[in-house]
KEKE-3310 file (N, C-alpha, C; in steps of 0.2 Angstrom, whole numbers, plus 5000, padded with zeros to 4 digits):
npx = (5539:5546:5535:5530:5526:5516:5515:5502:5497:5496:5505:5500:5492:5479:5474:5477:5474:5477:5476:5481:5487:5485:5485:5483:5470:5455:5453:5443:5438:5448:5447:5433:5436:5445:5438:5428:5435:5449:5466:5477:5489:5496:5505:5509:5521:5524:5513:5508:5499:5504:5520:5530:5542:5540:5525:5520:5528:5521:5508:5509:5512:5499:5492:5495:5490:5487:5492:5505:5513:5526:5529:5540:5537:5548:5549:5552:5546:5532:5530:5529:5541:5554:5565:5580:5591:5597:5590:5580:5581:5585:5571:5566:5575:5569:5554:5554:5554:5539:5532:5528:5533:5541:5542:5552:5560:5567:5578:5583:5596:5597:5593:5596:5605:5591:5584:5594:5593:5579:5580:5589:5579:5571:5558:5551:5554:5546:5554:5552:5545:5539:5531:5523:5523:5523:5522:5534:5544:5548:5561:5565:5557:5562:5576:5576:5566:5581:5588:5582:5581:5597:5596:5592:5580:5562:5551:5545:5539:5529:5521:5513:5511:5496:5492:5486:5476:5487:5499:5493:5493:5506:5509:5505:5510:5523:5520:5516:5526:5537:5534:5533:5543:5542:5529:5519:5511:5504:5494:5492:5480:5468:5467:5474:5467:5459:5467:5469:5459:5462:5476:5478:5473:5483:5494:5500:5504:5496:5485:5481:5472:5463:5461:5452:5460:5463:5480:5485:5482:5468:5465:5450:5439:5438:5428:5423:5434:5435:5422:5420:5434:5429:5417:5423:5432:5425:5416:5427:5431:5417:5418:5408:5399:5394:5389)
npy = (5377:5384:5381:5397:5405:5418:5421:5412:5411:5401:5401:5401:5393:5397:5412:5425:5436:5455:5466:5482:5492:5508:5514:5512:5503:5498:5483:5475:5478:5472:5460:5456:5460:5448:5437:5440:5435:5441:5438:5440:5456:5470:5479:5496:5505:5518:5524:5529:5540:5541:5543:5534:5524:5517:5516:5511:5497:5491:5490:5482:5472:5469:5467:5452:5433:5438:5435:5446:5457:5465:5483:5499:5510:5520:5533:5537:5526:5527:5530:5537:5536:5548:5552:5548:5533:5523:5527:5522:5506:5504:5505:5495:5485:5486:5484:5470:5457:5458:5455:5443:5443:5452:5467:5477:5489:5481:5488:5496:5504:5498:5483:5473:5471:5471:5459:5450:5452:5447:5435:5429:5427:5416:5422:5426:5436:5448:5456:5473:5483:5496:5510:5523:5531:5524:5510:5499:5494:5480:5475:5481:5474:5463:5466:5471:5458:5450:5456:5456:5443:5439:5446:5437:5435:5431:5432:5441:5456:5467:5484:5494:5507:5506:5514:5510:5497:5490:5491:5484:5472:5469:5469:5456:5447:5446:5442:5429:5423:5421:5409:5400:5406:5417:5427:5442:5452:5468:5479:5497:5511:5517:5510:5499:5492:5480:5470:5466:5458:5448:5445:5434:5424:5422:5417:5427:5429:5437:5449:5466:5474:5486:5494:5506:5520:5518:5511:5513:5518:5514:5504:5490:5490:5479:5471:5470:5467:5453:5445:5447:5442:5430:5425:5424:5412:5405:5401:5396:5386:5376:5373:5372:5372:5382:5398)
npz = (5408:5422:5438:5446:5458:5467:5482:5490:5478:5463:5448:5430:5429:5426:5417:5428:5440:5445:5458:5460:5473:5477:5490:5507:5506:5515:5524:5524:5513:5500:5507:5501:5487:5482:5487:5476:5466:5463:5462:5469:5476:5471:5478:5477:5480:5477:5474:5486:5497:5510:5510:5518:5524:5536:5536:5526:5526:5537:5535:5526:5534:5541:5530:5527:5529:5516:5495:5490:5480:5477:5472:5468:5459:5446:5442:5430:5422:5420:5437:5453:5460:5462:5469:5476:5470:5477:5490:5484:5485:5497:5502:5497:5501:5514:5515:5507:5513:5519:5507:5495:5482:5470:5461:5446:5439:5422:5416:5426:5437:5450:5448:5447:5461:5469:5463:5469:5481:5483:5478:5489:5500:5493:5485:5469:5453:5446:5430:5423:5412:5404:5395:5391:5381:5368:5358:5358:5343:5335:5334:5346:5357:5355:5362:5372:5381:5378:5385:5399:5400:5403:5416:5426:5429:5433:5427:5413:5411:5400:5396:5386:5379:5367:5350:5337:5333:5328:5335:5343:5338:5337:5350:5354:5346:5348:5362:5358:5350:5360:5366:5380:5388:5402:5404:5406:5398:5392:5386:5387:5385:5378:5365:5369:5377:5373:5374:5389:5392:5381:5380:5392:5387:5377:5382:5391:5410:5418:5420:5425:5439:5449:5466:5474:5465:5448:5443:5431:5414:5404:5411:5419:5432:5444:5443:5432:5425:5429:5427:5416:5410:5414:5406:5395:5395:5400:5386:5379:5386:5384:5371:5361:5347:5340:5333)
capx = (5540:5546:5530:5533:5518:5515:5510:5496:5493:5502:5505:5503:5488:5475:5473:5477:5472:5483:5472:5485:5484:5490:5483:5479:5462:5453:5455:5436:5437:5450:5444:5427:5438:5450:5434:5425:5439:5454:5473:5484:5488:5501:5506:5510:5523:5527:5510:5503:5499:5509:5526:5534:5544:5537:5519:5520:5529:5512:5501:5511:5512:5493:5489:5497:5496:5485:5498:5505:5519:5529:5532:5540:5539:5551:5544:5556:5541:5526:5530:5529:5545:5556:5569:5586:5590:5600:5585:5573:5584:5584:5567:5564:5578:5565:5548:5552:5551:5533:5530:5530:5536:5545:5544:5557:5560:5575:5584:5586:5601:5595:5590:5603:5602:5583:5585:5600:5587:5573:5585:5591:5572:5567:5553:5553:5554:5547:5558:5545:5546:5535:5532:5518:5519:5522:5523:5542:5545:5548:5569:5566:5553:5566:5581:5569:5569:5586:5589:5576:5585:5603:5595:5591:5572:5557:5544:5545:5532:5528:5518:5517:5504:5495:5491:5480:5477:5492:5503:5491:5494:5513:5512:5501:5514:5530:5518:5514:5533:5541:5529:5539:5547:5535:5528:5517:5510:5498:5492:5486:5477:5461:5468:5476:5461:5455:5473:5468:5455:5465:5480:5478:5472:5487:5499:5502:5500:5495:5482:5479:5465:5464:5457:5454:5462:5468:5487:5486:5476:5464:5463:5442:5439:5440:5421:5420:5436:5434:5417:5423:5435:5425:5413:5428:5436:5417:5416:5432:5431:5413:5420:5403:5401:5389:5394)
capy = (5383:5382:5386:5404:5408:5427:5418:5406:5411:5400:5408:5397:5385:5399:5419:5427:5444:5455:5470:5487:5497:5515:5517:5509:5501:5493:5476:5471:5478:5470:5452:5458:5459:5443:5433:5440:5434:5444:5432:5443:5460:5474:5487:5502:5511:5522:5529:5528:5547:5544:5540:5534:5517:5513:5515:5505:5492:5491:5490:5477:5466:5468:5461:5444:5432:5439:5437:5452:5458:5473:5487:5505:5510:5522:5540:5537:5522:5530:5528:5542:5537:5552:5550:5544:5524:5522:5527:5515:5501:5503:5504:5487:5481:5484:5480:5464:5453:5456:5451:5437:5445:5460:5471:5480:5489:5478:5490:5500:5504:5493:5479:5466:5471:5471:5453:5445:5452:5441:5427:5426:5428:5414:5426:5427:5444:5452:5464:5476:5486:5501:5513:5526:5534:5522:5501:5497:5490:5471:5475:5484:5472:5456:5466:5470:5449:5448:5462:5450:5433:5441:5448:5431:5436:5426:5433:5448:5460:5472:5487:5498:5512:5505:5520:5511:5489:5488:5490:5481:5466:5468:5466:5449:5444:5448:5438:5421:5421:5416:5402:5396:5413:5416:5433:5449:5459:5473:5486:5503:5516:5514:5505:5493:5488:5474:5466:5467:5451:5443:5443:5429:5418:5420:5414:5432:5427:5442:5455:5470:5478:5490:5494:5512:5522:5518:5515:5513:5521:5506:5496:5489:5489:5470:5466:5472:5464:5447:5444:5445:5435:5421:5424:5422:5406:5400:5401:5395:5379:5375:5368:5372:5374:5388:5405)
capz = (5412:5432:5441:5448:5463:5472:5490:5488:5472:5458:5441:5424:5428:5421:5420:5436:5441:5450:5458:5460:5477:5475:5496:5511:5505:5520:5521:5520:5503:5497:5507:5496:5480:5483:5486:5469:5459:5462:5464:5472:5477:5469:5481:5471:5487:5475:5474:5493:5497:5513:5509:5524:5524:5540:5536:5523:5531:5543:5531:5523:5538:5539:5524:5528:5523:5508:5494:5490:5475:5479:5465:5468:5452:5444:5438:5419:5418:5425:5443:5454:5464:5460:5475:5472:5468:5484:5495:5481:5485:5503:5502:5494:5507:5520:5514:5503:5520:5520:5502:5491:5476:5468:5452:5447:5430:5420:5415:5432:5438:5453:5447:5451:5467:5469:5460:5472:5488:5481:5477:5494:5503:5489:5481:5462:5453:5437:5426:5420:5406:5403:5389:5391:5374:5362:5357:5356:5338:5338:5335:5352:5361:5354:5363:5379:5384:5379:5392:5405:5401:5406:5422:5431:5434:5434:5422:5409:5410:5395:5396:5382:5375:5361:5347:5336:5332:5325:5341:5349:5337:5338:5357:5352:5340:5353:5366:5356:5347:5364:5369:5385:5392:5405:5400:5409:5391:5391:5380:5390:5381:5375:5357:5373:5382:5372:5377:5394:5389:5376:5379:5396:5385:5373:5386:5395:5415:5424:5421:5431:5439:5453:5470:5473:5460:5442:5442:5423:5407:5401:5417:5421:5438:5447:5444:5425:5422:5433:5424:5405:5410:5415:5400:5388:5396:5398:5379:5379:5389:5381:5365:5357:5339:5339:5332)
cpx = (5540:5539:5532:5522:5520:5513:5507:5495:5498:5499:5503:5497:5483:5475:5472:5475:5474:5480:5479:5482:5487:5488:5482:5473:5461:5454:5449:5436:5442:5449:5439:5431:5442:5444:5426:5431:5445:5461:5476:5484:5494:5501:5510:5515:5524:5520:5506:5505:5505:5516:5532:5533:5539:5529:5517:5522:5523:5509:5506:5510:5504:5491:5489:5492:5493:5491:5498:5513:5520:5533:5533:5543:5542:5548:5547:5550:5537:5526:5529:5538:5552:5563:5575:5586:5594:5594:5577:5575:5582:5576:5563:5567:5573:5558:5547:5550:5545:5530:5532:5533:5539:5545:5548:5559:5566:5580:5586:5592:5604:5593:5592:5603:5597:5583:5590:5596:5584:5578:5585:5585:5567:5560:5556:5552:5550:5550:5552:5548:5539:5535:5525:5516:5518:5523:5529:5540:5549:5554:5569:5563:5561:5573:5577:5571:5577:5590:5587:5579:5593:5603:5595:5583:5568:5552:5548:5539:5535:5524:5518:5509:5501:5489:5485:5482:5482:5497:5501:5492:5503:5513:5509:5506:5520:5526:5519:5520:5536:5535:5536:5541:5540:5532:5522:5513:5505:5499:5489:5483:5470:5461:5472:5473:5459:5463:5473:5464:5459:5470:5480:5478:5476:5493:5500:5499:5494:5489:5480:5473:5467:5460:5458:5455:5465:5475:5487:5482:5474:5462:5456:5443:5437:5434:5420:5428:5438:5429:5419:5429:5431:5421:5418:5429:5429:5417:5419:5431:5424:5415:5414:5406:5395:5390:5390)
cpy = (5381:5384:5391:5405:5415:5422:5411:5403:5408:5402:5402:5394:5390:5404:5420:5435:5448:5464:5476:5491:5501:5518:5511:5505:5497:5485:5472:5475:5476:5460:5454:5455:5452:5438:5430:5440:5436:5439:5436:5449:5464:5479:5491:5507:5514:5529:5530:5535:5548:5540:5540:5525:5511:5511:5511:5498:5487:5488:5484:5469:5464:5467:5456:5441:5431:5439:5443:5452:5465:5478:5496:5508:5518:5531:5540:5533:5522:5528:5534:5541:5542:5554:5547:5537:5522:5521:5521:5509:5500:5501:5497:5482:5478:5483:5474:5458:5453:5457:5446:5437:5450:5460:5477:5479:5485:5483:5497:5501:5497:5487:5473:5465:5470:5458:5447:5445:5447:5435:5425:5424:5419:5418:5428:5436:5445:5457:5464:5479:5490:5509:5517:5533:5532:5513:5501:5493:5484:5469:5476:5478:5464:5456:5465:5462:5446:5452:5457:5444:5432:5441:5443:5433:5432:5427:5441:5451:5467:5477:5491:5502:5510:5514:5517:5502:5487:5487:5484:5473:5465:5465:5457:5444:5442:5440:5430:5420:5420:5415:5399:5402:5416:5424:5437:5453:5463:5478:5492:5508:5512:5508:5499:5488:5484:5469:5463:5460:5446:5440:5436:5423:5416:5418:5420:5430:5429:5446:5458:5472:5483:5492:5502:5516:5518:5517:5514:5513:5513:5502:5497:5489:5481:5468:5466:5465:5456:5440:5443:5442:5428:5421:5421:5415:5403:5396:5394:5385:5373:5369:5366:5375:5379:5394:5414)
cpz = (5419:5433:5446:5452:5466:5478:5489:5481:5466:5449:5435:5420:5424:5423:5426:5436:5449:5452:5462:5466:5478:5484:5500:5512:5512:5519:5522:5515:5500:5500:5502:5489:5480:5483:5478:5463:5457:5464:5468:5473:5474:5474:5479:5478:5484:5473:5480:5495:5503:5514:5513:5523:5530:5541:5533:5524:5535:5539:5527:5526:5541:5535:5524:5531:5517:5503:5491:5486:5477:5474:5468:5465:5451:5441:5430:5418:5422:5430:5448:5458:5460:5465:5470:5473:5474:5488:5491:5485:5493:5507:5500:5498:5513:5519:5509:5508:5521:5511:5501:5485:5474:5461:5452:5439:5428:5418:5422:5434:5445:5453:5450:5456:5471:5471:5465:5482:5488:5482:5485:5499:5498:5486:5476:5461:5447:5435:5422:5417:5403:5399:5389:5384:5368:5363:5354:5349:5340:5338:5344:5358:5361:5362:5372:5384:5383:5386:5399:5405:5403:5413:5427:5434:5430:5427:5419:5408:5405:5394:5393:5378:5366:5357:5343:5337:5330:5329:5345:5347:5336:5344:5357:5351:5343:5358:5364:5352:5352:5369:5374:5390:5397:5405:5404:5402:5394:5389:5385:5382:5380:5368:5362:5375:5380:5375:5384:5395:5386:5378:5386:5390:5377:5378:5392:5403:5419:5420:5426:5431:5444:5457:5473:5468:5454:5442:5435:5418:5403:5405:5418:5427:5440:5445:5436:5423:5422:5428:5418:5403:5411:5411:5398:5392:5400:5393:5378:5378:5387:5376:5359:5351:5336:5337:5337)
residu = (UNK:UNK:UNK:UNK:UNK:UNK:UNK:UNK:UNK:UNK:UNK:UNK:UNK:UNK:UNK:UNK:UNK:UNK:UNK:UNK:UNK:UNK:UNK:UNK:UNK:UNK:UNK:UNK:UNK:UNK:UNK:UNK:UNK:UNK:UNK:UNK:UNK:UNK:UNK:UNK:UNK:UNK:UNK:UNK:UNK:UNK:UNK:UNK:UNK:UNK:UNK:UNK:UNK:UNK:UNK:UNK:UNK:UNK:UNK:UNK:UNK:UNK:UNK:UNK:UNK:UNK:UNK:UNK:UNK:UNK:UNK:UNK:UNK:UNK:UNK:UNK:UNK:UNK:UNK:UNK:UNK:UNK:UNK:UNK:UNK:UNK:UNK:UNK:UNK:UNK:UNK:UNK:UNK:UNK:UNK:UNK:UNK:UNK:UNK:UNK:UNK:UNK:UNK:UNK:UNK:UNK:UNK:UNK:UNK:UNK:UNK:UNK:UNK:UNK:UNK:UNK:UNK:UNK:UNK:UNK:UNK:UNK:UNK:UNK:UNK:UNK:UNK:UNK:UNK:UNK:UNK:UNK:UNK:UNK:UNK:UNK:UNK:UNK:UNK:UNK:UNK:UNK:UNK:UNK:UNK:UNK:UNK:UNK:UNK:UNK:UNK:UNK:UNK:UNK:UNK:UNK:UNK:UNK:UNK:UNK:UNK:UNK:UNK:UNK:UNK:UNK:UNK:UNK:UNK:UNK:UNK:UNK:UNK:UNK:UNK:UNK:UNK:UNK:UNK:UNK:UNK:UNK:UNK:UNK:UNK:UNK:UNK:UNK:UNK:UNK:UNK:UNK:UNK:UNK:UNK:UNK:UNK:UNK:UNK:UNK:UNK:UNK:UNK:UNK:UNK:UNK:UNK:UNK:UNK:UNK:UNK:UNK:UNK:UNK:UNK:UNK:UNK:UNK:UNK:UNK:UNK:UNK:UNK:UNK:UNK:UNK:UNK:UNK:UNK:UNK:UNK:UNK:UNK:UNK:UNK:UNK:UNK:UNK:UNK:UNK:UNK:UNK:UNK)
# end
């Protein structure tokens, strides 16, 4: 797999965690959280209360050069942006210069263009794919990456409601059958949240957390899910034979 980084932050070598900002957090609470283990930052401009190009902009350019992924997510997959796709787009025109990265649902109508932005700027992209009432069956999840491998984008991210273990071991099974495709998975709900742990260490690169508010059903906050990380890939890297 190319190695694919957000800023500083390179993707591959071991779970990364990718802390969701739905507001202007201060920025000694998010230096606090970046120091206690967080990789990177998602700025959510689709849910910052005050939704002005220029303000976000700002705040963008104050972050730097923390890295920072940029996502204005869609309301069809749980985003709040509700506005038309001309005025998304332009919006991603003028705040992609102060990121490192971009997420952008794949099958938007936008996409391409989002994607040909990046290209030019050099910043890789993830096509997302999000699902807040059920876990695509595994014809659907198959079609899903073939959709993402046409697109020309970087990474496939998969978000998808898991209802009970059974979803949550398809999204597993979807994960660790394309070994190589550089891959995003996660399970929300509650039958999701053990995925949230597991799946890094099935290959999946990214897990979220969030500073401020929640932007997604099942996420821990940065210190609960920082720490059980590092248990688990403690365990992990051990190599004891204790049970």
């Amino acid at each position: 797999m190319t190695a694919i980084s957000v800023g500083s932050c390179s993707l591959g070598d071991r779970p990364r965690v990718a802390a969701a900002l739905s507001d202007a957090i201060e920025l000694s609470v998010i230096d606090r959280a970046l120091s206690e283990g967080v990789d990177f930052l998602e700025v959510r401009a689709d849910l910052f209360p005050r939704q002005e190009v220029v303000f976000i902009a700002e705040y963008l350019n104050r972050l730097r050069p923390r890295p920072v992924l940029l996502t204005i997510r869609h309301a069809a997959e749980g985003g709040r942006w509700s506005s038309d796709e001309t005025s998304r787009l332009d919006w991603y025109a003028r705040l992609l210069p102060m990121a490192d990265a971009v997420d952008v649902e794949i099958r938007s109508d936008i996409a391409t263009r989002v994607v040909d932005m990046a290209r030019q700027q050099g910043k890789p992209v993830i096509g997302s794919f999000h699902d807040f009432q059920a876990t695509p069956d595994r014809a659907d999840l198959d079609r899903l990456a073939e959709d993402f491998s046409r697109g020309g984008m970087d990474i496939l991210k998969v978000a998808a409601w898991c209802r009970d273990i059974r979803d949550l071991r398809r999204l597993a099974a979807f994960l660790c059958g394309r070994e190589g495709l550089p891959m995003i998975v996660l399970g929300m709900g509650p039958a999701g949240r053990p995925g949230r742990l597991l799946f890094p260490f099935l290959g999946s690169l990214v897990t979220y957390t969030y500073l401020g508010t929640a932007s997604a059903p099942g996420q821990l906050n940065h210190r609960e899910l920082v720490d059980l990380l590092e248990r688990i890939r403690g365990s992990a890297d051990s190599g004891g034979s204790q049970h």
